[in-house]
Structure formats: C-alpha cells, structure tokens
gemmi code that builds the backbone of each chain (N, CA, C; Angstrom):
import gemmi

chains = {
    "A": [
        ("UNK", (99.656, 21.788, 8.052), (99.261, 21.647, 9.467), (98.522, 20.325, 9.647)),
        ("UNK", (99.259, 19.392, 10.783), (98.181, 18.256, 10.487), (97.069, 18.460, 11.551)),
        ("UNK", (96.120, 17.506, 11.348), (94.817, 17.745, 11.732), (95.210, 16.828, 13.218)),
        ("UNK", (94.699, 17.100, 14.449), (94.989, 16.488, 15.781), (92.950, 16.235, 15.603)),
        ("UNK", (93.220, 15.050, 15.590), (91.896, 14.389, 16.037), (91.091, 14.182, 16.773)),
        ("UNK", (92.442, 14.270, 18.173), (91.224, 14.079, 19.792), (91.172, 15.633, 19.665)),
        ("UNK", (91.268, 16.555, 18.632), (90.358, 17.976, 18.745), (88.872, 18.090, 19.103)),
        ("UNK", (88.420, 17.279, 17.812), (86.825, 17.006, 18.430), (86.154, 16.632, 19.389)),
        ("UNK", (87.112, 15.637, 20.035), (86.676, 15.589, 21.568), (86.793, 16.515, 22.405)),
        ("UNK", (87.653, 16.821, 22.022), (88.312, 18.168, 23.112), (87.064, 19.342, 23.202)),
        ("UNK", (86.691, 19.105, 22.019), (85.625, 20.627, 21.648), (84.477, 19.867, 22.352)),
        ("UNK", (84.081, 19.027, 22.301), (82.922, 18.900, 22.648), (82.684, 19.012, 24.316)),
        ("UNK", (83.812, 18.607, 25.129), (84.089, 19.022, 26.310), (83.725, 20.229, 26.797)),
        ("UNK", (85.206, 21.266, 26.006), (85.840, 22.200, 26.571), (84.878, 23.314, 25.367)),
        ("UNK", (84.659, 23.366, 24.629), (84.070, 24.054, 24.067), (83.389, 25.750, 24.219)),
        ("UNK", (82.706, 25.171, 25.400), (81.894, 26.528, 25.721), (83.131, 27.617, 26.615)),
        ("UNK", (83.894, 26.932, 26.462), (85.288, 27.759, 27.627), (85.781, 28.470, 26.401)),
        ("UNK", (85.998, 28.609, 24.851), (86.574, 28.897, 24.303), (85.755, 30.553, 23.721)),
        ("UNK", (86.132, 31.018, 22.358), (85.258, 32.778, 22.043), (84.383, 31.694, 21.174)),
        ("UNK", (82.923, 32.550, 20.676), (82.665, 31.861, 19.617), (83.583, 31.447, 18.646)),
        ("UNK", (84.273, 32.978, 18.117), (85.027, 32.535, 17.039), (85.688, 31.451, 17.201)),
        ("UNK", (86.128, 31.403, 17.939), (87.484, 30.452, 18.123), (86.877, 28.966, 18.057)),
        ("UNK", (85.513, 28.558, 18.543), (84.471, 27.351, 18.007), (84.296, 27.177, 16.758)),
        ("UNK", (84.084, 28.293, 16.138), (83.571, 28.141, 14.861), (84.396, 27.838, 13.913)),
        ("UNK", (86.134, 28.647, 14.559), (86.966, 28.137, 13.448), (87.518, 27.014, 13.372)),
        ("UNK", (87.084, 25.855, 14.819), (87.873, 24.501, 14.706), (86.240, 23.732, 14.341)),
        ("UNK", (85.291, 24.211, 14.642), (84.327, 23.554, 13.573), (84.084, 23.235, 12.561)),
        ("UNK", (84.674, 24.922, 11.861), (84.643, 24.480, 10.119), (85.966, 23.742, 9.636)),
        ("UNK", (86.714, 23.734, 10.426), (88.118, 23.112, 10.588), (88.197, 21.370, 10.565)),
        ("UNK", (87.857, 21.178, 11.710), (87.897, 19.677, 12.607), (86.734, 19.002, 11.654)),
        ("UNK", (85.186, 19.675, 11.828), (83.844, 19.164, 11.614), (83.331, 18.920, 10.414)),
        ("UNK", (83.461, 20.623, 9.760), (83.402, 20.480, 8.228), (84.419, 20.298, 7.450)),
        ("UNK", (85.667, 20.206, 7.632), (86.757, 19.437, 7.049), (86.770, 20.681, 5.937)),
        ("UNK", (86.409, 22.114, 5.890), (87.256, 23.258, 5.550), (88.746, 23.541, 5.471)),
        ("UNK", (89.136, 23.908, 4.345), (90.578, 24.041, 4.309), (90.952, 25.886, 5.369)),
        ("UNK", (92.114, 25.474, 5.404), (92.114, 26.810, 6.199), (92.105, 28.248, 5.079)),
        ("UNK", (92.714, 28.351, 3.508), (92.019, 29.356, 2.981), (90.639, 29.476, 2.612)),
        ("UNK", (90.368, 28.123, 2.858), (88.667, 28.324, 2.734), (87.937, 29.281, 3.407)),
        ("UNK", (88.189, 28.618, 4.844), (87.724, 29.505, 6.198), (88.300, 30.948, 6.243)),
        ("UNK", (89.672, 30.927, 5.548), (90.387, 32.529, 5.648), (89.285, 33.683, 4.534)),
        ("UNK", (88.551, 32.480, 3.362), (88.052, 33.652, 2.228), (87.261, 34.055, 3.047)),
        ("UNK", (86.014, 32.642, 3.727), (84.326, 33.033, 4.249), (84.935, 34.093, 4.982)),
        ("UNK", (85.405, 34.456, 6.032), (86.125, 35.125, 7.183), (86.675, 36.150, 6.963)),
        ("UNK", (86.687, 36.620, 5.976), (87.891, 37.654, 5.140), (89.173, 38.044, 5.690)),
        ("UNK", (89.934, 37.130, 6.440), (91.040, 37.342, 7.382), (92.092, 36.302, 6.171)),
        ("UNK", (93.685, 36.890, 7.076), (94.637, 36.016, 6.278), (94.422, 34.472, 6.770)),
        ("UNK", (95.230, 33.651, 5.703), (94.833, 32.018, 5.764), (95.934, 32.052, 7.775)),
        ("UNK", (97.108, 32.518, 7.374), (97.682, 32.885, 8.596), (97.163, 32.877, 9.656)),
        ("UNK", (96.388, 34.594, 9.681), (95.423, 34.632, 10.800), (94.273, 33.239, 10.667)),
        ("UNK", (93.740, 32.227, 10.144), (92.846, 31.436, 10.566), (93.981, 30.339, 11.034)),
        ("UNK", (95.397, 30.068, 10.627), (96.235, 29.245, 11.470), (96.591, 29.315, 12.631)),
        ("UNK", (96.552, 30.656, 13.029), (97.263, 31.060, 14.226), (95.800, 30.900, 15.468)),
        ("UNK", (94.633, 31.420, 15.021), (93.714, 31.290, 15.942), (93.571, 29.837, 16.064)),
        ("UNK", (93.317, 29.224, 14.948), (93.242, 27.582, 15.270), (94.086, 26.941, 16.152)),
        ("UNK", (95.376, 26.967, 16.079), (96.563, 26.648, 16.756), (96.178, 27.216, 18.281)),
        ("UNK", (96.071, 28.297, 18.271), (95.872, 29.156, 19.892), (94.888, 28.367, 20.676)),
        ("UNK", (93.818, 28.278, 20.015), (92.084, 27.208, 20.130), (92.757, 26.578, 20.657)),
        ("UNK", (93.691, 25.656, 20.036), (93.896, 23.913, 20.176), (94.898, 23.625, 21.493)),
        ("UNK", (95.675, 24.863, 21.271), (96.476, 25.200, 22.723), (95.857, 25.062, 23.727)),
        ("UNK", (94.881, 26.131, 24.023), (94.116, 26.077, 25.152), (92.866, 24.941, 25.581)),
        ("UNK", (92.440, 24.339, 24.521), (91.825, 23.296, 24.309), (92.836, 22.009, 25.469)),
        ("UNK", (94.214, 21.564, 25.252), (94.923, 20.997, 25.352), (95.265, 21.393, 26.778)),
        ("UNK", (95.445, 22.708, 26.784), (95.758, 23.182, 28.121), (94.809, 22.744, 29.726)),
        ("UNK", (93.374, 22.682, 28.635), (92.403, 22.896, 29.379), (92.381, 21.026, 30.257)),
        ("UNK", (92.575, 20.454, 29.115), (92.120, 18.831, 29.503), (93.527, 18.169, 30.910)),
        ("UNK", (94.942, 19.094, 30.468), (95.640, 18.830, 31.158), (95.262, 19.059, 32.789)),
        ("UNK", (94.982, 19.858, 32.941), (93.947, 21.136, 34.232), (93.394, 20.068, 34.617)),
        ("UNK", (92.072, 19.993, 34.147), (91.129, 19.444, 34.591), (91.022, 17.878, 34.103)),
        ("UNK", (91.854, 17.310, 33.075), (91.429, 15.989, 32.996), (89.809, 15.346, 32.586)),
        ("UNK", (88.870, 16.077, 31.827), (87.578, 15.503, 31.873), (87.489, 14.514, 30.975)),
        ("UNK", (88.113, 14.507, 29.540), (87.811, 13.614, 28.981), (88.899, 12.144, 29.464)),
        ("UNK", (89.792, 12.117, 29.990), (90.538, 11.073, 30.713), (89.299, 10.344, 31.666)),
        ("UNK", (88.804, 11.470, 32.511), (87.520, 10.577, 33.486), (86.725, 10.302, 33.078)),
        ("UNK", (86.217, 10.856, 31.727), (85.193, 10.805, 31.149), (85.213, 9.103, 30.743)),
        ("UNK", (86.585, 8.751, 30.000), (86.831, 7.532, 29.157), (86.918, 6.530, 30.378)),
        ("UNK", (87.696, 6.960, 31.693), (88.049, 6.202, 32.693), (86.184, 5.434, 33.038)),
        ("UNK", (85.419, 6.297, 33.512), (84.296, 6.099, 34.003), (83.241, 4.997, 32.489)),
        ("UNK", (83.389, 5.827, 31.199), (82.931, 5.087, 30.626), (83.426, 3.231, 30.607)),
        ("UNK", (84.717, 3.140, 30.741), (85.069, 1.766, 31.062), (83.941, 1.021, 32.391)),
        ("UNK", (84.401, 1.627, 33.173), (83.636, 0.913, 34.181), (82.214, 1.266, 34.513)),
        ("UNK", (81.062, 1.702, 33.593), (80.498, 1.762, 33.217), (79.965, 0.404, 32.513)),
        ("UNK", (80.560, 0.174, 31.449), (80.285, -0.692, 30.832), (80.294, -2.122, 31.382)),
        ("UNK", (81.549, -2.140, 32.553), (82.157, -2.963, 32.992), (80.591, -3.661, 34.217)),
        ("UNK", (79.782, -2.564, 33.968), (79.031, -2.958, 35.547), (77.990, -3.005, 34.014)),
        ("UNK", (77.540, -2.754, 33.403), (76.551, -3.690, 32.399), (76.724, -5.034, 31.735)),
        ("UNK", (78.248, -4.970, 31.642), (78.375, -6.718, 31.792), (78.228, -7.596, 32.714)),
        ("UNK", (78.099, -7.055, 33.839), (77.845, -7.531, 35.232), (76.198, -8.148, 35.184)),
        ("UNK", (75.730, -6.616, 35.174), (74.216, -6.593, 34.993), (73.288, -7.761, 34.032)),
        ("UNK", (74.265, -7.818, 32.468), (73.556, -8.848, 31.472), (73.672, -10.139, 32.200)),
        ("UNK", (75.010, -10.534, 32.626), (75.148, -11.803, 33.594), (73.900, -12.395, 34.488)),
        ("UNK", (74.189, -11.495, 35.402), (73.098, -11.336, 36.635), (71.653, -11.690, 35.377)),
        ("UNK", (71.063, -11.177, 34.762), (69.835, -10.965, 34.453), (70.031, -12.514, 33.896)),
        ("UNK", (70.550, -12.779, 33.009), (71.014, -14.298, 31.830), (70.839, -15.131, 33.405)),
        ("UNK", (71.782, -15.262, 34.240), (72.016, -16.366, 35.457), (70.413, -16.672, 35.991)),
        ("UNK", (69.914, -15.180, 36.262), (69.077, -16.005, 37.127), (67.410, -16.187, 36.362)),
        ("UNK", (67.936, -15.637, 34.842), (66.229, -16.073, 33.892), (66.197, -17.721, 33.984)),
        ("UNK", (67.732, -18.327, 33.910), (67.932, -19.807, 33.176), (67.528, -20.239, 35.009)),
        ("UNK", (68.391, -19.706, 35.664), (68.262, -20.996, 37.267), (67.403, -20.265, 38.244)),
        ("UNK", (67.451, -18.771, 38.122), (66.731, -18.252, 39.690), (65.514, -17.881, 39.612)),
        ("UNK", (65.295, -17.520, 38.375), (64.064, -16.613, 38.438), (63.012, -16.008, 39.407)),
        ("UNK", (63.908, -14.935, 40.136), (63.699, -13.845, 41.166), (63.035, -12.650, 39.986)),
        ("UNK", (62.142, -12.597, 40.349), (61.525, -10.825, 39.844), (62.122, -9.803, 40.202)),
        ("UNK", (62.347, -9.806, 41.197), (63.704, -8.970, 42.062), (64.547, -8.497, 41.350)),
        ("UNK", (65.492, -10.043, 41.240), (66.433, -9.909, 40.804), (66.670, -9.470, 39.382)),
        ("UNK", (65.813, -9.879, 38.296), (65.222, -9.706, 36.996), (64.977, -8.097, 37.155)),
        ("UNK", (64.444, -7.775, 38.111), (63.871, -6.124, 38.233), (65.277, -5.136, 38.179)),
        ("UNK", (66.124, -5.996, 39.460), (67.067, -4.935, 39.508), (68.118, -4.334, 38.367)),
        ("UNK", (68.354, -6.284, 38.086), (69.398, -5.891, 36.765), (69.004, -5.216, 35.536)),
        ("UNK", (67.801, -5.018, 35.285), (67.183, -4.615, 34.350), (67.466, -2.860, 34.522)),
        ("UNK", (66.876, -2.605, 35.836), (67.368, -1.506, 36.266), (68.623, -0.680, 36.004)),
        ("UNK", (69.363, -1.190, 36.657), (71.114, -1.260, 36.389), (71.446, -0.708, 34.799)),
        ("UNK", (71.145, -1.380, 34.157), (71.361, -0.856, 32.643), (70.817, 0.355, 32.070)),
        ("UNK", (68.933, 0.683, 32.456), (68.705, 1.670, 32.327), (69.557, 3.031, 33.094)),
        ("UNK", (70.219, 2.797, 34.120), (70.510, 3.977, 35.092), (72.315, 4.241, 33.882)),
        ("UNK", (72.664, 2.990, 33.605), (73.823, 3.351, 32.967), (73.551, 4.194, 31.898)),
        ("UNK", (73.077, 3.298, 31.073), (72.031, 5.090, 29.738), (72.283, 5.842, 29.911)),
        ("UNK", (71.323, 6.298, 31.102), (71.545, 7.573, 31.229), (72.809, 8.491, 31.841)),
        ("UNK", (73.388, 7.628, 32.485), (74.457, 8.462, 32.902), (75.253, 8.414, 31.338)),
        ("UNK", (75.407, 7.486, 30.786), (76.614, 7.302, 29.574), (76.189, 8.593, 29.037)),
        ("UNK", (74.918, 9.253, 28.918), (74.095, 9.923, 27.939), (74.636, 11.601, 28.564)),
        ("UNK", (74.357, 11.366, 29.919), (74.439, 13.129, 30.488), (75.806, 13.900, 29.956)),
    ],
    "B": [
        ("UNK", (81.406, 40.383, 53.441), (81.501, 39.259, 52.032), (80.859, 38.702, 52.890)),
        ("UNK", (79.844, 38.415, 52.466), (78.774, 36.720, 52.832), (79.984, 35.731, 51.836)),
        ("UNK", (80.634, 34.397, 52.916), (81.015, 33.671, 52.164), (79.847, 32.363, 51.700)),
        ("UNK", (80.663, 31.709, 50.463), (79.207, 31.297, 50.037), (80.092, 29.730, 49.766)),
        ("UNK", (79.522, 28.951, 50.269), (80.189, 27.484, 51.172), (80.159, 26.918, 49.455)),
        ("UNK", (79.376, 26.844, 48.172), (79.559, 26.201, 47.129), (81.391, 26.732, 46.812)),
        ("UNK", (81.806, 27.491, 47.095), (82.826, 28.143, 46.282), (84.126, 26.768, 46.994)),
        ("UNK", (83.783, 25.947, 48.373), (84.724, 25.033, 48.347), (84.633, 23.979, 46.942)),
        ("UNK", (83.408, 23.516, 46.663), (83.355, 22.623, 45.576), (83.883, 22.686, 44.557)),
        ("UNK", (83.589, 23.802, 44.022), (83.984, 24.637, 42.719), (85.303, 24.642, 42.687)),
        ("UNK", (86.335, 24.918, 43.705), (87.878, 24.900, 43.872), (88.034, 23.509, 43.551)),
        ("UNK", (87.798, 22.597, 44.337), (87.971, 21.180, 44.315), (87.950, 20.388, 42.694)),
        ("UNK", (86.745, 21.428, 41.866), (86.549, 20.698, 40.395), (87.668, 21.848, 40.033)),
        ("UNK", (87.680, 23.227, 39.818), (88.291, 24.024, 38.819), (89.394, 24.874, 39.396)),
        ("UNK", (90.045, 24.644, 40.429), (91.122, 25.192, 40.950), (92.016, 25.117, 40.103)),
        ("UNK", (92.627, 24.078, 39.447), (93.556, 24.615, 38.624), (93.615, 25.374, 37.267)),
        ("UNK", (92.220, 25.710, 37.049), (92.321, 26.985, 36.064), (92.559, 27.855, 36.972)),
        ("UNK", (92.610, 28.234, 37.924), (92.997, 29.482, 38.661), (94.813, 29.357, 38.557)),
        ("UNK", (94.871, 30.948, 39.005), (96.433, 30.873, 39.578), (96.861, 30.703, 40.783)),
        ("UNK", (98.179, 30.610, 40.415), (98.369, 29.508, 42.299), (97.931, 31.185, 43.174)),
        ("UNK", (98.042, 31.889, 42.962), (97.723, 33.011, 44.058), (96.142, 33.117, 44.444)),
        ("UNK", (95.448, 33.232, 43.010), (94.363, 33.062, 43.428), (93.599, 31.818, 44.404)),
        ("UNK", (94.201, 30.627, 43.666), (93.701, 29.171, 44.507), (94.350, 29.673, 45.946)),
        ("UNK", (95.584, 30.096, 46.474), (95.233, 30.179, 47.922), (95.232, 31.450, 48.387)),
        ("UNK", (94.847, 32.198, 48.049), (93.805, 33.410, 48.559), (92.575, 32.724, 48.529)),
        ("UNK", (91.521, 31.694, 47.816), (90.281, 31.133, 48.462), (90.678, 29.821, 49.414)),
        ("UNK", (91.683, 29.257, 49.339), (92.048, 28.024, 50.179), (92.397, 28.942, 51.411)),
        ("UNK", (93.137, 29.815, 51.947), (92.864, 31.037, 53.098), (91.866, 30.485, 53.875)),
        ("UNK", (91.136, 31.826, 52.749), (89.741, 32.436, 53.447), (88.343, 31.036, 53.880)),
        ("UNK", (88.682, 30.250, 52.738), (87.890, 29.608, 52.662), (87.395, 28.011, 53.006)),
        ("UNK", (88.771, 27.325, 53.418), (89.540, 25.902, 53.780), (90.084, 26.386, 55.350)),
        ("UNK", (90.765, 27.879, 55.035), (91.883, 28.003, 56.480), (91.170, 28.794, 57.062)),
        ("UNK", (89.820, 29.086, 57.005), (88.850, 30.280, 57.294), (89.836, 31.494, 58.018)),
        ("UNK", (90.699, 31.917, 57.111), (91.594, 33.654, 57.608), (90.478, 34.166, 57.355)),
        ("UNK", (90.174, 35.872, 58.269), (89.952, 36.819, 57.785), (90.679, 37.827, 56.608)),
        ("UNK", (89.800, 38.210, 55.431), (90.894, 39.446, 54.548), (91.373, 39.851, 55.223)),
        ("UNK", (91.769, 40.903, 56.369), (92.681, 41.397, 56.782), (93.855, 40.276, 57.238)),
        ("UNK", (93.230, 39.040, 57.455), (94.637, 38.547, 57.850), (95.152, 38.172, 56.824)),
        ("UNK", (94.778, 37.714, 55.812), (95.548, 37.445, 54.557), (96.420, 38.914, 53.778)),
        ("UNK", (95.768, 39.895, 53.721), (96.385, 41.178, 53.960), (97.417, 40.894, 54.144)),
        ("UNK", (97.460, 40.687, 55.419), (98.609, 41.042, 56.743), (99.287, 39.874, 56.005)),
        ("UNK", (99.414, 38.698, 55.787), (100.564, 37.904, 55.690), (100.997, 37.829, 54.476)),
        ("UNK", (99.894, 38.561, 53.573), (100.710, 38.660, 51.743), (100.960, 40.110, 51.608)),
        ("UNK", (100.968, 41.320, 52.260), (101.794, 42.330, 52.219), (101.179, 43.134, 51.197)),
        ("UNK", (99.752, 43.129, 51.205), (98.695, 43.719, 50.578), (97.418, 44.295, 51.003)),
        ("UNK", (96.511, 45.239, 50.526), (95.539, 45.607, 50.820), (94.595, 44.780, 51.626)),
        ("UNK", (93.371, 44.892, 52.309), (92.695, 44.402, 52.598), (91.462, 44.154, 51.296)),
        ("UNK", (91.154, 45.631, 50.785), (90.386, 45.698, 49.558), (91.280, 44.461, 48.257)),
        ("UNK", (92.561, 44.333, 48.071), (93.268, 43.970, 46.988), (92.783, 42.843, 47.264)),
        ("UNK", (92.844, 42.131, 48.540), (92.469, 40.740, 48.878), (90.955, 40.457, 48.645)),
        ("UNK", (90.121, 41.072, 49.106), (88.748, 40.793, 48.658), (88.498, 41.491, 47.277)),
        ("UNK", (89.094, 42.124, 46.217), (88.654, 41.515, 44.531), (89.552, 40.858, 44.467)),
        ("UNK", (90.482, 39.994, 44.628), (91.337, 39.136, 44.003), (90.163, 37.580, 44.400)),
        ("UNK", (89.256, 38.185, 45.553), (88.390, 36.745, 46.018), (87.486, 36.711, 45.023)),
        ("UNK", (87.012, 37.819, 45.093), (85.488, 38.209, 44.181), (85.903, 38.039, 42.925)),
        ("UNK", (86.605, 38.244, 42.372), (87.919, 37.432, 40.631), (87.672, 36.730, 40.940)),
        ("UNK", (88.388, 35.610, 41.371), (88.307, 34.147, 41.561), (87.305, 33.271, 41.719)),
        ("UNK", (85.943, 33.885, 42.406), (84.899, 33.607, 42.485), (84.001, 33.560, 41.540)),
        ("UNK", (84.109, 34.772, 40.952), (83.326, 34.928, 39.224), (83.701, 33.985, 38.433)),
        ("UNK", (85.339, 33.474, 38.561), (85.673, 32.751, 37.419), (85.431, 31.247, 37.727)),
        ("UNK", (84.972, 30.676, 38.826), (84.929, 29.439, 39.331), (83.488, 29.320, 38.943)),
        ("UNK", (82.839, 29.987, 39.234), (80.935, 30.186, 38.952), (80.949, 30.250, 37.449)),
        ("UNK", (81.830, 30.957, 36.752), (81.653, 31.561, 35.224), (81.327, 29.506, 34.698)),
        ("UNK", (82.964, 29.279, 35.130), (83.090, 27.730, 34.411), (82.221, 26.614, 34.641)),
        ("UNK", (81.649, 26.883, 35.796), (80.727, 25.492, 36.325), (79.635, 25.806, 35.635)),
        ("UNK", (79.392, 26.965, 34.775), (77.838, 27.292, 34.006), (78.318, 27.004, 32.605)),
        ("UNK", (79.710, 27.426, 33.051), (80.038, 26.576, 31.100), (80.124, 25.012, 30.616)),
        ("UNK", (80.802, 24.669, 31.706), (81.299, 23.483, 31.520), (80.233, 22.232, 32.627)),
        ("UNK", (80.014, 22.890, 33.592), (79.068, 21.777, 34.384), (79.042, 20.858, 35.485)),
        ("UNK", (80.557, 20.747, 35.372), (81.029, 19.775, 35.941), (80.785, 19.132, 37.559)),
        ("UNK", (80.209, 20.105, 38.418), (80.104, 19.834, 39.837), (78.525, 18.969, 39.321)),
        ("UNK", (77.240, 20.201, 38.431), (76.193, 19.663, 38.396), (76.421, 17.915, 37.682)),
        ("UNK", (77.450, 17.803, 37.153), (77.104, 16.358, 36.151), (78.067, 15.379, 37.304)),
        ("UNK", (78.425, 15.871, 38.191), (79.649, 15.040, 39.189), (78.177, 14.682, 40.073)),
        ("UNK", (77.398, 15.883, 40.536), (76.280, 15.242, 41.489), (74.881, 14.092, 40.999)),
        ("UNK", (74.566, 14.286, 39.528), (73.988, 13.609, 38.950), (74.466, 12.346, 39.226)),
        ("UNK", (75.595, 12.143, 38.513), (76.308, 11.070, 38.554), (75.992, 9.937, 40.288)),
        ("UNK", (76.364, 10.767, 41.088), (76.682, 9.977, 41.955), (75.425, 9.579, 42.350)),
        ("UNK", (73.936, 10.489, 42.017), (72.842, 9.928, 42.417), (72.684, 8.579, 41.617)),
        ("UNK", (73.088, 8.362, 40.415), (72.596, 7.183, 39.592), (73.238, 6.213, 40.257)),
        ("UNK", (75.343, 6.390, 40.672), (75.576, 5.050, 41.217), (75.243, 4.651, 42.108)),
        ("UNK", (74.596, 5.956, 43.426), (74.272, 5.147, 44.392), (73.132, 4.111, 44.454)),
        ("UNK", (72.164, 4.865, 43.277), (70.958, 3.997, 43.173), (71.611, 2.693, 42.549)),
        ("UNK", (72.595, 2.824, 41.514), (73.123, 0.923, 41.035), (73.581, 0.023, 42.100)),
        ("UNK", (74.092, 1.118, 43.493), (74.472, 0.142, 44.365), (73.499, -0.425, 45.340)),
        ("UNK", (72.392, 0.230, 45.600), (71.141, -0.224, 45.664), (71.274, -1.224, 45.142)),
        ("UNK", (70.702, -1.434, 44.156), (70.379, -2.525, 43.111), (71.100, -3.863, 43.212)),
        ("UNK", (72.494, -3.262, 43.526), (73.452, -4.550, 43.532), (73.127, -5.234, 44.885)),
        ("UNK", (73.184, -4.439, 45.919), (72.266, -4.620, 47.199), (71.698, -6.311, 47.301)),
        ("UNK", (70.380, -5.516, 46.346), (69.171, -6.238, 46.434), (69.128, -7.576, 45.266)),
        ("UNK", (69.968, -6.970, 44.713), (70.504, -8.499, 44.085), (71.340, -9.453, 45.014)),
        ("UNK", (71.983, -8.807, 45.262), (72.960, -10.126, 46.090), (72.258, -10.227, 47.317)),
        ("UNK", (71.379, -9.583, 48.369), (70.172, -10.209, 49.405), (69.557, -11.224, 48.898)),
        ("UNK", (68.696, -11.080, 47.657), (67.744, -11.764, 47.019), (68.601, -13.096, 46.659)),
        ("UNK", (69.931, -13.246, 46.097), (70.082, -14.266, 45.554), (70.509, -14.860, 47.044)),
        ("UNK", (70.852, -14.182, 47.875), (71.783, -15.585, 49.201), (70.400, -15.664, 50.065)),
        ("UNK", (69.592, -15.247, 49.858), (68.149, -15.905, 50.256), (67.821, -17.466, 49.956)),
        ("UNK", (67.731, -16.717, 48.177), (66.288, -17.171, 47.692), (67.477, -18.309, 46.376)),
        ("UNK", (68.466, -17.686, 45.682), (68.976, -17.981, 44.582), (70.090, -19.254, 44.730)),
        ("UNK", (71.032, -18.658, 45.501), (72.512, -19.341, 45.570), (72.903, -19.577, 44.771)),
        ("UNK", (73.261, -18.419, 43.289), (73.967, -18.757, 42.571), (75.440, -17.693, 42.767)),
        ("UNK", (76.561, -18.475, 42.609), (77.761, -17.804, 42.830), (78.477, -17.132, 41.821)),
        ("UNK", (77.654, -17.088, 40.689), (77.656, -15.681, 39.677), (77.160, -14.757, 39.899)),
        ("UNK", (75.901, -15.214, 39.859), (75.201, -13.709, 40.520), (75.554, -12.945, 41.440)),
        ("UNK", (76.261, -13.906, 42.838), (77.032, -13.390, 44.257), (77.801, -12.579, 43.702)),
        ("UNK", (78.768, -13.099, 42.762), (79.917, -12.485, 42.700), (80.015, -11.357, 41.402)),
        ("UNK", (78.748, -11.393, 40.970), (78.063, -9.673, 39.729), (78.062, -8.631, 40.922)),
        ("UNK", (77.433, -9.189, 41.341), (76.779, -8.492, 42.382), (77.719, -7.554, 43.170)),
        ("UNK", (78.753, -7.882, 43.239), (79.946, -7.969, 44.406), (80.834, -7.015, 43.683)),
        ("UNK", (80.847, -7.572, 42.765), (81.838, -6.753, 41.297), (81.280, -5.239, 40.837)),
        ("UNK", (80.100, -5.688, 40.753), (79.344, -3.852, 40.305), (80.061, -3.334, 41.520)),
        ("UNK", (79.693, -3.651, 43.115), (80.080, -2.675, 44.139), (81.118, -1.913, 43.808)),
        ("UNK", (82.044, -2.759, 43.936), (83.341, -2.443, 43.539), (83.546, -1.605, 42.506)),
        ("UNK", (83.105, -1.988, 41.441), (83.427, -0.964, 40.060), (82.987, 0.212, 40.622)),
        ("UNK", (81.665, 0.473, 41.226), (81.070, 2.168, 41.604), (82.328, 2.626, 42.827)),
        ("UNK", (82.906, 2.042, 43.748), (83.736, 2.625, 44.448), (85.038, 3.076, 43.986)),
        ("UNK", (85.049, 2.498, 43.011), (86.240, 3.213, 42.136), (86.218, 4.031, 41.202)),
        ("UNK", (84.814, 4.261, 40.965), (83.929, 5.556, 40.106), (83.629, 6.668, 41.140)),
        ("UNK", (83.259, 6.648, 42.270), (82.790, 7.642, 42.968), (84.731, 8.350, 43.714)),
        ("UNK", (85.289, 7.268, 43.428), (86.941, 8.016, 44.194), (87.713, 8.833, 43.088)),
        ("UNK", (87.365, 8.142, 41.891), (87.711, 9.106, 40.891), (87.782, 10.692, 40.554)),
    ],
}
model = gemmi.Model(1)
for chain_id, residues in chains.items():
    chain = gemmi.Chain(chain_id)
    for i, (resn, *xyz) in enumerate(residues, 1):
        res = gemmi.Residue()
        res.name, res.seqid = resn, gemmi.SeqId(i, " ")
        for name, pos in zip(("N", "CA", "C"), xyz):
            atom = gemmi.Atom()
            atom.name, atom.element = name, gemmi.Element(name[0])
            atom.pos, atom.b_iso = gemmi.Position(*pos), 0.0
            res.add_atom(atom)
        chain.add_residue(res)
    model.add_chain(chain)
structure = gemmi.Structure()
structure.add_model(model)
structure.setup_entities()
C-alpha cells in the first residue's frame, strides 16, 4: 500500500470529522511510520482489518477536501499572504532609507504582525 | 421551530456535506423562507418528516462548525484583513502627503488588492 502524503495534511484539517479510531490508525500510520501489522498486533485486529479502515479514513479524508476545499484555500490564502508581507518588507525598507514616516514604519510593521497571526490560526 | 438565522452561514461553509435533499429542504425554509407545510406540500411528505429532516441537517451543520471551525476562523480572518487594509490605507495617505515614493504607492495599492482577492475567496 503506498503511503499518500498530502494524508497528513488532510488529517490535520479534517481530522476531528473522522472516529477516534480511525485518527489513531492514520497516526500511527502516516505520523509514526508504523507498519500496518504493527498497528494490526498493538490493536489485536487483522493486518486487513487495519488496511481497510485506513483506506476508508483516507477515502473520506479525500472526500472531505473535495466538499469543502480547505486545504486548497488554505494554500491559496497562504500565497497571498505572504505576497502582502513582501509588500509590507518593501514599504518598511523604502521608506527607513527615503521617507522616514513613523506612520508609515508603524503600519508596515503592523501588517506583518497581523499576518502571524492569521498564518498561525 | 424558532429559525435560527446562523444556519444560513453554516450552509454557505458546509452544504455540501449535506445531501442534495437535505441542502434544499434548508435552502426552502431558510433562503426561500417556505413554511414546513409548504415544503410538505410540494415534496409529497409529512409536515413532521420535513421538520426532522431540518432539525438533521441542522445538528449536522452545527456538529461540523464545532469540529472543524470554519465560519469561526473565516470571521477571524476577515477581522485581521480588514485591519491590513487599514494599514495599507494609512500607508499610502501618509506617503502621497508626506513621502512620494512610488513604491510605497504602489505596496500599498498591491496589499489592497491581494486582501480583495482573499476576502472573495
């Protein structure tokens, strides 16, 4: 079974939409890099049954992003995000060397902190 | 049924985890303001069938926005860009004052832009 990578993203999204179990088994899966009879011994279920729930997980995982799209906006927004802190370093660089507005120094300074935090929520 | 005016938002982020029956049994009642009985009357069903198929749909729109978040991190959001567009504001006032530099004009100009294509998203 190969390993799908934007899983982990996916989980970190969609995650709380899924059973515990069904977290825990693409955790020890995806996160701790557990083999699937590994997870089948801890679990005392067939290696099977830990393929088939994983697979089901990853289904609906997949299903879910199609729906709703979050990590697409997520990446979309992080672009332009960034795109307005390159703005911001500009602005701050332009007017330390020629304008030196406090203002202006204030705002752009600003600007970056507010991105933080949104990048962060 | 007290209708409860968040349940338009909630459609708008998570309608398509619903089924198309459910999404317009609340697009109805709730966009086309029908009464249950008139939705009844034009889907060839209970009046009761129609209000739990609402009260379903409702649980599950509320269930996800506590799982997943998404209206609360959509409103966050927009408080931070509006405050960056502030900012950009008062940067580009300050510089066609005080500055006249046509980098800064045009940072300035550019953030706008980037947030209007973040908030249409």
């Amino acid at each position: 079974m190969a390993k799908n990578l934007g899983v982990t993203v996916l989980l970190d999204f969609y995650g709380e939409m899924l059973t515990e179990k069904q977290r825990s088994f693409l955790d020890y899966y995806y996160n701790d890099d557990l083999s699937l009879s590994e997870i089948a011994e801890n679990e005392g279920i067939t290696r099977q049954g830990v393929r088939d729930a994983i697979k089901r997980a990853e289904a609906q995982l997949f299903d879910m992003e199609n729906k709703l799209g979050l990590v697409a906006r997520f990446e979309e927004q992080k672009k332009g995000l960034d795109e307005i802190v390159d703005c911001a370093n500009l602005i701050y660089e332009q007017n330390m060397r020629f304008g030196l507005s406090r203002e202006i120094n204030e705002a752009s300074v600003r600007i970056r902190a507010i991105v933080s935090t949104l990048v962060e929520a």
